[in-house]
Steps between C-alpha positions, in 0.01 A plus 500: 500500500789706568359660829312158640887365429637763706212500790532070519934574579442713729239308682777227450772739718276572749392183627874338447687800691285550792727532775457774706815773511691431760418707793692637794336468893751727633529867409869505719401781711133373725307147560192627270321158433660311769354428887624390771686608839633790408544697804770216606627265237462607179687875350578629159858587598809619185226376210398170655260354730659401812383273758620412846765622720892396650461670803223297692360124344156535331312352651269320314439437105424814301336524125479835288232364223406674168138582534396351167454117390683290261466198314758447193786694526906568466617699807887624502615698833854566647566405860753522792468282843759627769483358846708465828294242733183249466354370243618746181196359286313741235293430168269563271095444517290389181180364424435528864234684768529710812368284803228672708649298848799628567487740264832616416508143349463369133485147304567391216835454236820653619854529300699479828817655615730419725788277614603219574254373160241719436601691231252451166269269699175480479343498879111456527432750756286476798297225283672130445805697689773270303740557229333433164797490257892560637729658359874368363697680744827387339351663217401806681795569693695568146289822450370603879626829639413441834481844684418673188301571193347203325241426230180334517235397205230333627270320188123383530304391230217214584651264750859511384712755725878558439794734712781630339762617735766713320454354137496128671174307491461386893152349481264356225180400669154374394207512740313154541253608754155594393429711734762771523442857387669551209423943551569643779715803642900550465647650843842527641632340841742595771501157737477507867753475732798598405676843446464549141437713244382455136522736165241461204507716199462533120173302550378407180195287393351400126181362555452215217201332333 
């Protein structure tokens, strides 16, 4: 009785503590498990992956994705958008797909970043191309560093997605469309057309159930 007690709790842990350990998809020093142009835009540079430049405009939008699907998840990464001219626009890909024409394009979610009110949007990509859920930016601008290091958690689980943005809840969103891919790929962005450059690191994900 004793051992059937014993096998029955443990079944019990297993199937109420299945999250996966969170994982990192950066290893600081190369883009192992990430694709995109990276002859031009994208560079592991002082521990992070780098994209873009402040010497010339890029020239058109860029994405660095993670070569592996995901569906439920809570992703934390540090970044840092600097820029001198254009359109100084970055953010972060999920639960969305590399286009075959153009290429170098993607769909799908994206936690945006960028003045003038960007910042812990969600943007559908490429896709419905509108704002899904805005931000506070009175809100926002008590925590932003702009020109420097910030935080991001980005949280899917079924058709509810939230964004943190240095401890402050920006977004709480629930999907009403059918139809929309709730798996897909996570990918970083530099935008086109300005002279900008964007820092990602400490790129953390915990898949959940």
């Amino acid at each position: 009785m004793k051992h059937l007690i014993l096998i029955l709790t443990a079944a019990l842990l297993s199937t109420t503590s299945s999250n996966a350990a969170p994982a990192s998809l950066f290893d600081g020093k190369t883009l192992e498990g990430w694709s995109g142009d990276t002859a031009k835009t994208w560079r592991v540079q002082d521990g992070c992956i780098v994209g873009g430049s402040l010497d010339e405009k890029v020239p058109r939008n860029e994405f660095l994705s993670a070569k592996k699907t995901y569906k439920n998840f809570d992703l934390t990464l540090k970044f840092k958008l600097t820029g001198t001219e254009g359109f100084v626009n970055s953010g972060v890909q999920f639960r969305s797909i590399r286009m075959e024409k153009p290429a170098h394009e993607m769909f799908g979610y994206q936690a945006d970043i960028g003045d003038p009110t960007w910042w812990g949007c969600i943007y559908d990509e490429s896709r419905r191309k509108k704002v899904l859920a805005k931000s506070d930016m009175d809100a926002v601008n008590k925590v932003l560093h702009r020109n420097d290091w910030n935080d991001y958690r980005i949280r899917c689980n079924g058709k509810r997605i939230q964004i943190w943005l240095n401890g402050v809840q920006t977004v709480d969103y629930t999907e009403e469309e059918k139809d929309i891919a709730e798996e897909g790929l996570i990918a970083l962005q530099i935008h086109g057309g300005a002279k900008a450059v964007v820092f990602f690191k400490d790129i953390v994900i915990e898949e959940l159930p």
